[in-house]
C-alpha positions as CSV (number, residue, x, y, z in Angstrom):
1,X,152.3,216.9,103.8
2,X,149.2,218.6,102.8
3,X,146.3,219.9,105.8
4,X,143.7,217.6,104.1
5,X,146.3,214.6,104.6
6,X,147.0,215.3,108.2
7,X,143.7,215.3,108.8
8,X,142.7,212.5,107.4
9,X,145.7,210.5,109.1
10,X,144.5,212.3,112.5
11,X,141.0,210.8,111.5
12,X,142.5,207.2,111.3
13,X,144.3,207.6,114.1
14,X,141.4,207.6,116.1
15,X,140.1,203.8,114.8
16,X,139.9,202.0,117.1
17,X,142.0,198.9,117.4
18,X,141.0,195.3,116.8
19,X,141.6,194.7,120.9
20,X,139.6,197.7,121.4
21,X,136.4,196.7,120.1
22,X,136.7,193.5,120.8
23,X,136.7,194.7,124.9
24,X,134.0,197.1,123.9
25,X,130.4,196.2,125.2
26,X,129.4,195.3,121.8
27,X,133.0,193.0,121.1
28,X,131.8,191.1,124.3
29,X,128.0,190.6,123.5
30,X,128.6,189.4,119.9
31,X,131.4,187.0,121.1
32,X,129.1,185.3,123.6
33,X,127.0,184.2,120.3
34,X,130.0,184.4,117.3
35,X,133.0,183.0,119.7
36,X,136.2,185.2,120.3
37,X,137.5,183.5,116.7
38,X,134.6,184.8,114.6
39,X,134.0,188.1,116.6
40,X,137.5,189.0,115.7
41,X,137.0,188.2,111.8
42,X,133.7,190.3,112.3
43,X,135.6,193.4,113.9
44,X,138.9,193.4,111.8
45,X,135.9,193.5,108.6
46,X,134.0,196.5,110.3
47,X,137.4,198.4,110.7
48,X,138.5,198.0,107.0
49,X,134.7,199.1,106.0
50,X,135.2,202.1,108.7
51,X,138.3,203.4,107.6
52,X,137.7,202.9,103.6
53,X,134.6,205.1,104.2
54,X,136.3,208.3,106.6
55,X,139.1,208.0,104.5
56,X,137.8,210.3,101.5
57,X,136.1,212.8,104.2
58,X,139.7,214.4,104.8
59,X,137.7,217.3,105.9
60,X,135.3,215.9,108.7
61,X,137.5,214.7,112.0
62,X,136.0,212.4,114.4
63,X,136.9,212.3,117.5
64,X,138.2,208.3,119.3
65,X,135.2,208.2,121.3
66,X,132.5,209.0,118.2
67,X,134.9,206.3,116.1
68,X,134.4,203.6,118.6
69,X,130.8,204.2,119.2
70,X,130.3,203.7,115.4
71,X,132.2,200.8,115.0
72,X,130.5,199.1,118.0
73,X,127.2,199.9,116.2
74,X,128.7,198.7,112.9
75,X,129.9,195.6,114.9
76,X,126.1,194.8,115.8
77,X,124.7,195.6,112.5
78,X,127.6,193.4,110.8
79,X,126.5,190.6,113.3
80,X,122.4,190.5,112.5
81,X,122.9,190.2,109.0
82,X,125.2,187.3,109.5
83,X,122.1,186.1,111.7
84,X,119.2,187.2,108.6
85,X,121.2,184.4,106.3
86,X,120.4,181.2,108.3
87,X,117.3,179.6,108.7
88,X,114.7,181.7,110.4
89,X,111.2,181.2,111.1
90,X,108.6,183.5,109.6
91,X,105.2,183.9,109.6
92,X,104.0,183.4,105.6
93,X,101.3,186.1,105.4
94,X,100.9,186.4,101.8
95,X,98.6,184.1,100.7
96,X,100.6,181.5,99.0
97,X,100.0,178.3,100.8
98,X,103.2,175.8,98.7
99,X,105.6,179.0,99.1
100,X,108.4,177.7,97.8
101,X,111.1,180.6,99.2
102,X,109.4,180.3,102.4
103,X,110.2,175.8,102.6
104,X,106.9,175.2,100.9
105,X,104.5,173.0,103.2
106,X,104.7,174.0,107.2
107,X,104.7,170.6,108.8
108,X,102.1,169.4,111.2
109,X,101.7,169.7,114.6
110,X,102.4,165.9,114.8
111,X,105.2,165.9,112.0
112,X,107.0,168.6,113.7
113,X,106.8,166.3,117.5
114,X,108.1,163.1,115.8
115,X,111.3,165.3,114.5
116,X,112.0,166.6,117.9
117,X,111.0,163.3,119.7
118,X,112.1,160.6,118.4
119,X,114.2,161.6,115.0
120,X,116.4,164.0,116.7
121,X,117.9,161.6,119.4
122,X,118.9,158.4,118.6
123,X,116.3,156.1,117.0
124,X,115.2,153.0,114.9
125,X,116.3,154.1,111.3
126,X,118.1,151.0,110.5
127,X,117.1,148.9,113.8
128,X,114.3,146.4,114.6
129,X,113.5,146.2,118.2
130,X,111.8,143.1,117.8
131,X,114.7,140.9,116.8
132,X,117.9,143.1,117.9
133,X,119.3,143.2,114.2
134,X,119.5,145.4,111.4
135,X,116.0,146.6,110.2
136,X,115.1,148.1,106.8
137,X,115.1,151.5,106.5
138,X,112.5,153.8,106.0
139,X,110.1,150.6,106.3
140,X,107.2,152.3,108.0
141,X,107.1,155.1,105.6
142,X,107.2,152.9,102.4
143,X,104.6,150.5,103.9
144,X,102.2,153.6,104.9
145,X,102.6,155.2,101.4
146,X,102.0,151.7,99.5
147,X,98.7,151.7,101.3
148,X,97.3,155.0,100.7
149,X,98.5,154.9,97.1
150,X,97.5,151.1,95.9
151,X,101.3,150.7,94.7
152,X,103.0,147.4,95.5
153,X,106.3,148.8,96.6
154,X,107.7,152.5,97.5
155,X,111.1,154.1,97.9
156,X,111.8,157.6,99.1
157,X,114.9,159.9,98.0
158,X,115.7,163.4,98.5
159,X,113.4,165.7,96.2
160,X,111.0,164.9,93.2
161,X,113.6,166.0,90.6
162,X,116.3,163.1,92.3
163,X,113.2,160.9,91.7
164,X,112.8,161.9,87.8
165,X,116.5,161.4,87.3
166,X,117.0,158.3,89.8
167,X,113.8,156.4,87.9
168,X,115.1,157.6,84.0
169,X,119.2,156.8,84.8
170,X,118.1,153.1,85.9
171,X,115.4,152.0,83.6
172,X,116.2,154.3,80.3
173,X,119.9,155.2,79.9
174,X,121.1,154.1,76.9
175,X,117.4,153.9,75.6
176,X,114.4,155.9,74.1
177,X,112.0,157.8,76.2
178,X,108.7,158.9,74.4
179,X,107.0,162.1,75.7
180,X,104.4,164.5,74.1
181,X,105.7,168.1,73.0
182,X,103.0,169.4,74.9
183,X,105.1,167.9,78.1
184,X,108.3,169.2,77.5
185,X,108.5,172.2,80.1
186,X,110.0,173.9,82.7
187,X,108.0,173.2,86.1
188,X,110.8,176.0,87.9
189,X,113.7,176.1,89.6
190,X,115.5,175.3,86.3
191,X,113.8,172.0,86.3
192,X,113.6,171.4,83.0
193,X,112.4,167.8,81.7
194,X,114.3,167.8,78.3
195,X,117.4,168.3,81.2
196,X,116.8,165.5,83.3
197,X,116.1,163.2,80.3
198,X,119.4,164.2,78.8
199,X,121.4,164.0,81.9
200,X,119.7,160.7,82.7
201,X,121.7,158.9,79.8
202,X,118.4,158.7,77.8
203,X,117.6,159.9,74.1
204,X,114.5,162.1,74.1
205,X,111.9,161.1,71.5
206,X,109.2,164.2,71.4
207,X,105.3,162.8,69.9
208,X,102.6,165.0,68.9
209,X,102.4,168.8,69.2
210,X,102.1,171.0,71.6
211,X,98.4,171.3,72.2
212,X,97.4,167.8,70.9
213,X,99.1,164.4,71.2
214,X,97.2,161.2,70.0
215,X,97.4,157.6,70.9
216,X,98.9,156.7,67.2
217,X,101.8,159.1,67.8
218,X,103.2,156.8,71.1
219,X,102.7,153.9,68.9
220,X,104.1,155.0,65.5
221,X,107.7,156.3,67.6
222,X,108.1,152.9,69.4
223,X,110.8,151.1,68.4
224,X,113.0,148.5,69.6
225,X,115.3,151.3,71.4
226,X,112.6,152.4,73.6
227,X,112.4,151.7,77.1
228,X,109.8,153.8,78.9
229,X,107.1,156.5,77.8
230,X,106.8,159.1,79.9
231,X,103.9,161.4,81.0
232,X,104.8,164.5,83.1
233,X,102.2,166.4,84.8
234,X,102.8,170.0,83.6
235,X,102.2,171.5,87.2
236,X,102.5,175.1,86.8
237,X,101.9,175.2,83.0
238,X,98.1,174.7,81.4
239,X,97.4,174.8,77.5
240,X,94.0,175.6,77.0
241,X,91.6,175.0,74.3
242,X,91.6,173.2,71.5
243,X,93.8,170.3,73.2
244,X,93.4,166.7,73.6
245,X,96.1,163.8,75.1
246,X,95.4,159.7,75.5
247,X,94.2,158.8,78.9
248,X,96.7,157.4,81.2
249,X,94.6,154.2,80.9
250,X,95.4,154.1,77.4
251,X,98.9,154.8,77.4
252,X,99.2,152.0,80.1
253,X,97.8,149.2,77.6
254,X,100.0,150.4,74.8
255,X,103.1,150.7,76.8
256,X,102.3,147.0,78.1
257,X,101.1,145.7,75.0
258,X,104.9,146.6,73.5
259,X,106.8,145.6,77.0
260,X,107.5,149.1,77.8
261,X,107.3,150.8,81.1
262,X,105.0,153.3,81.8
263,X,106.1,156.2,84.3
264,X,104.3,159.2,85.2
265,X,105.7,162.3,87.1
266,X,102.5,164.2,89.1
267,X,104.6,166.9,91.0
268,X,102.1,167.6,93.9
269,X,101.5,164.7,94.9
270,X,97.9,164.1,95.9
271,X,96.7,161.7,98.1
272,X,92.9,162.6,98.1
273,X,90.4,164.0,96.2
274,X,90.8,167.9,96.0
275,X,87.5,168.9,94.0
276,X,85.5,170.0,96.7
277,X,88.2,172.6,97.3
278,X,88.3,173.5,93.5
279,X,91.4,171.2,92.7
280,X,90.1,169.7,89.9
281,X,92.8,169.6,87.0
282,X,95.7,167.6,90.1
283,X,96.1,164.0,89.3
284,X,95.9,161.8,92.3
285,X,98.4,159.3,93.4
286,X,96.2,156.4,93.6
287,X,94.4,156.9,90.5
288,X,97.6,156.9,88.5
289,X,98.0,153.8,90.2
290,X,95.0,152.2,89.6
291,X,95.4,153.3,86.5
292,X,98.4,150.9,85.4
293,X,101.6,153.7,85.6
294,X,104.5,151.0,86.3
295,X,106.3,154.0,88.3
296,X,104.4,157.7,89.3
297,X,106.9,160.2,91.0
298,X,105.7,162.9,93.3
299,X,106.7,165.5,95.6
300,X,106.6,165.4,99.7
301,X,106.4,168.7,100.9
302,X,103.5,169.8,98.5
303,X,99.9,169.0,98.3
304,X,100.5,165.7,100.3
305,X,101.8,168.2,103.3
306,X,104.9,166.9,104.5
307,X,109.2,167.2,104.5
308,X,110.9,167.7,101.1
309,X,110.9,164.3,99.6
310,X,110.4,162.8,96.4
311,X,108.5,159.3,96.8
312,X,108.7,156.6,93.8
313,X,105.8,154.1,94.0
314,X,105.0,151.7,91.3
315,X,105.3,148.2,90.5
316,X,108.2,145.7,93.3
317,X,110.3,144.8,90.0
318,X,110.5,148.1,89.3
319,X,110.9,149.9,92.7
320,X,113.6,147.2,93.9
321,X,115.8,147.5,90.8
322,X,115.9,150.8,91.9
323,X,116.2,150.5,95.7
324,X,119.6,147.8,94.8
325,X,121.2,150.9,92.5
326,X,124.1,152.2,93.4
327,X,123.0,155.6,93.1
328,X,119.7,155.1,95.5
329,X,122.8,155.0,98.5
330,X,123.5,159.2,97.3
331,X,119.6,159.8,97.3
332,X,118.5,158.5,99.9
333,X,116.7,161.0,102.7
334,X,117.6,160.9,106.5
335,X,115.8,159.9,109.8
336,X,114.4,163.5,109.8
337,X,112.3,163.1,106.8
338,X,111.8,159.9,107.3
339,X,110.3,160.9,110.9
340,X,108.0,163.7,109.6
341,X,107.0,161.8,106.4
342,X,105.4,159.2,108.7
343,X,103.9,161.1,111.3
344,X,102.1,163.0,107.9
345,X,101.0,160.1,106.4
346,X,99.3,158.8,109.7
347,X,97.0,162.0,109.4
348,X,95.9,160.2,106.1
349,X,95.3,157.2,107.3
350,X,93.1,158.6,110.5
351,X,90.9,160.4,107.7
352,X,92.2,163.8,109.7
353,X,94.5,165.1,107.1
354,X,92.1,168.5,106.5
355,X,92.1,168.9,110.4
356,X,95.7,167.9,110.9
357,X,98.1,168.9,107.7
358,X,98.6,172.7,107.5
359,X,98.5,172.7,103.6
360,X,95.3,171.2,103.0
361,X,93.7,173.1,106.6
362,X,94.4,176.4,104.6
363,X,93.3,175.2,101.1
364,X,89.9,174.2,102.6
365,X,89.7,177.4,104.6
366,X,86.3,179.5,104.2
367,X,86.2,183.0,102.6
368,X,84.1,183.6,105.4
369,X,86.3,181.9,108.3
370,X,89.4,184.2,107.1
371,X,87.0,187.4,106.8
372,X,85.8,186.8,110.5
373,X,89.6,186.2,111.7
374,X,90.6,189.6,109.5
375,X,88.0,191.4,111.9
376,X,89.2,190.0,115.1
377,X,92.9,190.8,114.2
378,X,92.0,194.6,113.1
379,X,89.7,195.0,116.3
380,X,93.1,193.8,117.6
381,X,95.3,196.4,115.8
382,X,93.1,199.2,116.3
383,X,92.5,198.9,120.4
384,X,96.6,198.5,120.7
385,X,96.9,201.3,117.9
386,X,95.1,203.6,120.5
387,X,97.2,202.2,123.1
388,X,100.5,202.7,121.7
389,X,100.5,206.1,119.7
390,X,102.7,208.3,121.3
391,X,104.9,211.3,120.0
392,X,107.7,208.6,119.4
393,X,105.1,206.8,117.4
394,X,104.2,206.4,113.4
395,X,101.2,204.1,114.4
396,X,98.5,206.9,115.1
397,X,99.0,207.4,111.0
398,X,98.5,203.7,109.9
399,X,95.2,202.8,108.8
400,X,93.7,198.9,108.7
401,X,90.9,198.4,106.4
402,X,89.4,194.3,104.9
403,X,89.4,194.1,101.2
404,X,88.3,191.2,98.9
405,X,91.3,189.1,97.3
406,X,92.9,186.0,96.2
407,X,94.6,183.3,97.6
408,X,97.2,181.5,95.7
409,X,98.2,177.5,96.2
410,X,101.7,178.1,95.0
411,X,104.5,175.6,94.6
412,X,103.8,174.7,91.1
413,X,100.1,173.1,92.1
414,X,96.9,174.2,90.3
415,X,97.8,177.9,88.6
416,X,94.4,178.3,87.4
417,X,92.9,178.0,91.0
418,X,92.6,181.4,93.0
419,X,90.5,181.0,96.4
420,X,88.8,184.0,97.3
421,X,90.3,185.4,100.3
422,X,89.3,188.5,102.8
423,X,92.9,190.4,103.0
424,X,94.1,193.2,105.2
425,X,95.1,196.2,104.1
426,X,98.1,198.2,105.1
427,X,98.8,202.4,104.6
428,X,100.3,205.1,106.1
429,X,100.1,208.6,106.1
430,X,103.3,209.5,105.4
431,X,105.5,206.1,105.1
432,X,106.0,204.4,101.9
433,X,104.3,201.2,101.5
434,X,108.1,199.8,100.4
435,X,109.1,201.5,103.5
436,X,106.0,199.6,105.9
437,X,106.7,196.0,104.3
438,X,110.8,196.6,104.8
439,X,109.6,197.2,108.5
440,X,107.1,193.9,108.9
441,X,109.8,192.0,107.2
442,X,113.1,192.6,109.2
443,X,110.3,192.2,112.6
444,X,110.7,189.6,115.1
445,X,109.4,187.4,113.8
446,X,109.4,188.5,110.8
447,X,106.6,189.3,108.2
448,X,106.5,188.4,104.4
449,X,103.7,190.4,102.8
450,X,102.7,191.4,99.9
451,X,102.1,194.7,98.1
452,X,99.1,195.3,95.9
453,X,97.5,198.5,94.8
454,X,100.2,200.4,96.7
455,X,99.2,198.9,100.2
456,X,100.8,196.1,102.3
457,X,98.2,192.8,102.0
458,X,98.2,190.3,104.5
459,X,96.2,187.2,103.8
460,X,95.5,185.4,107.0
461,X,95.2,182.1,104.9
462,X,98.7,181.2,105.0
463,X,99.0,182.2,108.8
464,X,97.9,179.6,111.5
465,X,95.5,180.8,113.4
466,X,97.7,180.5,116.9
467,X,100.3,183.4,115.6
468,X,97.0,186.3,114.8
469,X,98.1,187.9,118.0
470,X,101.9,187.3,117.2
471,X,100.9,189.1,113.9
472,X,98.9,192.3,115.6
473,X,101.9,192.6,118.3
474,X,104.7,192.3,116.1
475,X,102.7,194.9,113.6
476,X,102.6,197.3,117.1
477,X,105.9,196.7,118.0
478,X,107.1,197.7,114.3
479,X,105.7,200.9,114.7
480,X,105.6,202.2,118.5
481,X,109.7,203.5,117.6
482,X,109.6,206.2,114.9
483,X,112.1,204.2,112.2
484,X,114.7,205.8,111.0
């Protein structure tokens, strides 16, 4: 046997055994969390990784003690990112409001007590108190969302896309759907509407081109196969210029003139007018509505402000076919939504929604109001930067300064719109600005930034105002230990 080989097998010797670190300090904290089961999966995986990585340093020894001190570390490290893959709350400070990696609309105040009140314990979902029997589900909901949209009936299932597909399987397959070229797009995610009309069981029959689509192209591609026309909202996707489209008004009294159903798809999903804050190109709701769409789709947890949901409203022949499919059973969203869907939609009704919904409280946020908060949090920063600097401290080098930007609405809503937005400004001496946004981001809580003109923004916009001094203490805390 060579040296090198003894050495190495010396070197494995020394691992420590699965028992080992599972008695070890570390073995017995992570158990309390992972269970004895799991820990033991974790440590047997942190021993393989150990030993593949001493095993080509025949030349370095380590002694048992340094071997169990790194596994134990490993063992800890192993756990947290097991931890970093769940759901985790963060604090969304850059500037997109519908962040779709971050679970797009934060839920009110009011959303977020009915979940925990009432939703999470046993409750009415399929019960009416008043005469001991079976209720209708989701009955509050629907009824709520018929009256702020004008429809005559509602149903709710799972996502906007299940509502595309769900409203195309049951009223088109096996028939024609007319849309305009110009409509044919990808709104993300791999959503992609030529996808859900194919998988829906209907034929695709494309009018027009892509910037302009006239009334005489829906009429001249009707024929006795066709079954709905379709109008989809092209959410994150604008042609500009020389472009022109029939009014939804106009599509309506073809579509009825030739018994055809009209359906529209509007994404967002707004309630109320949006102007005022510069939303000017996002169909409402109740305009579709009024406008004669047989069936609009739209999403929950956008512009409207609530859970992930994707709401049907239309026309009661249309909307109970539907609710007596099959398939409405497999779509269908729980008493969790259902919970926070309502308490949302009573925000509308009280004519609080801008004081009450997170969403729109940030979209009609002042340039001014967010400047005024930026200078309270860096006042903030500063006075605990003076505080905290130390010799086993990087924060004496980091340097705060209020810049001008934009604020993005995100989620597919209104790409042209940028609201100006006061941001602040991140750098460091000596640490790179990959390096400070790493350290906001695996905080507690953490972080999510982003990085422009080579310093770390953070746009207070997208932060509620309750978590600035989270923000400056976590921003301390990330900082008062040198990293490594």
């Amino acid at each position: 046997m060579s040296s090198s080989t003894a050495t190495s097998n010396s070197v494995l010797r020394n691992l420590p055994s699965v028992d080992e670190l599972l008695r070890s300090p570390a073995g017995r904290d992570v158990s309390v969390y992972a269970g004895d089961d799991h820990t033991a999966v974790i440590v047997r995986k942190v021993i393989d990784e150990i030993r593949a990585v001493i095993g080509p340093q025949a030349g370095t020894n380590f002694s048992k003690p340094e071997l169990l001190a790194m596994a134990e570390a490993r063992l800890r490290e192993m756990w947290c990112e097991e931890q970093l893959t769940g759901i985790h709350r963060v604090i969304n400070a850059t500037g997109v409001i519908i962040h779709t990696n971050l679970g797009r609309a934060p839920l009110s105040k009011n959303a977020r007590r009915a979940v925990a009140d009432q939703a999470a314990q046993y409750c009415t979902l399929e019960y009416d108190i008043g005469t001991g029997k079976r209720g209708k589900r989701g009955l509050r909901a629907e009824s709520l969302l018929a009256e702020l949209t004008g429809a005559e009936s509602v149903l709710i299932v799972n996502n906007c896309a299940a509502a595309a597909f769900f409203v195309l399987n049951v009223c088109a397959a096996g028939g024609e759907v007319i849309i305009s070229r110009g409509e044919m797009v990808e709104i993300g995610g791999d959503f992609r509407v030529p996808d859900v009309l194919s998988q829906s069981g209907a034929t695709l029959s494309e009018v027009g081109t892509t910037n302009r689509t006239k009334l005489a192209d829906y009429e001249q591609a009707i024929n006795k196969n066709t079954r709905v026309i379709l109008r989809v909202h092209p959410s994150n996707y604008r042609i500009v210029g020389f472009t022109s489209m029939p009014s939804l008004i106009e599509l309506a009294g073809l579509a009825h003139r030739h018994g055809i159903l009209l359906y529209e798809d509007i994404g967002s999903g707004a309630l109320i007018d949006l102007s005022n804050i510069g939303l000017t190109d996002e169909p409402l709701v109740p305009s579709s509505i009024a406008a004669g769409a047989d069936i609009v789709t739209f999403s929950g947890d956008k512009l409207l402000g609530g859970p992930q949901a994707g709401i049907i409203a239309g026309k009661s022949e249309y909307i109970e076919r539907l609710r007596k499919h099959p398939l409405y059973r497999a779509l269908r969203v729980d008493k969790i939504t259902y919970a926070a869907l309502e308490a949302t939609l009573d925000a509308y009704r009280q004519n609080a929604a801008f004081t009450e919904i997170p969403v729109l409280r940030m979209l009609s946020m002042t340039n001014v109001e967010i400047g005024e908060r930026a200078e309270r949090v860096v006042a903030v920063l500063r006075e605990r930067l003076c505080i905290a600097s130390g010799p086993e401290s990087e924060i004496s080098e980091l340097k705060f300064d209020i810049v001008d930007g934009f604020s993005a609405i995100g989620g597919g809503a209104a790409p042209a719109v940028a609201l100006e937005t006061k941001l602040v400004a991140l750098s460091h001496k000596t640490l790179s600005v990959s390096r400070i946004e790493k350290m906001l981001r695996t905080a507690q809580p953490p972080i999510i930034s982003r990085i422009t003109d080579n310093r770390l923004m953070i746009d207070l916009r997208t932060v509620d105002d309750s978590d600035d001094d989270v923000l400056a203490q976590t921003i301390i805390r990330a900082f008062v230990k040198k990293p490594a």
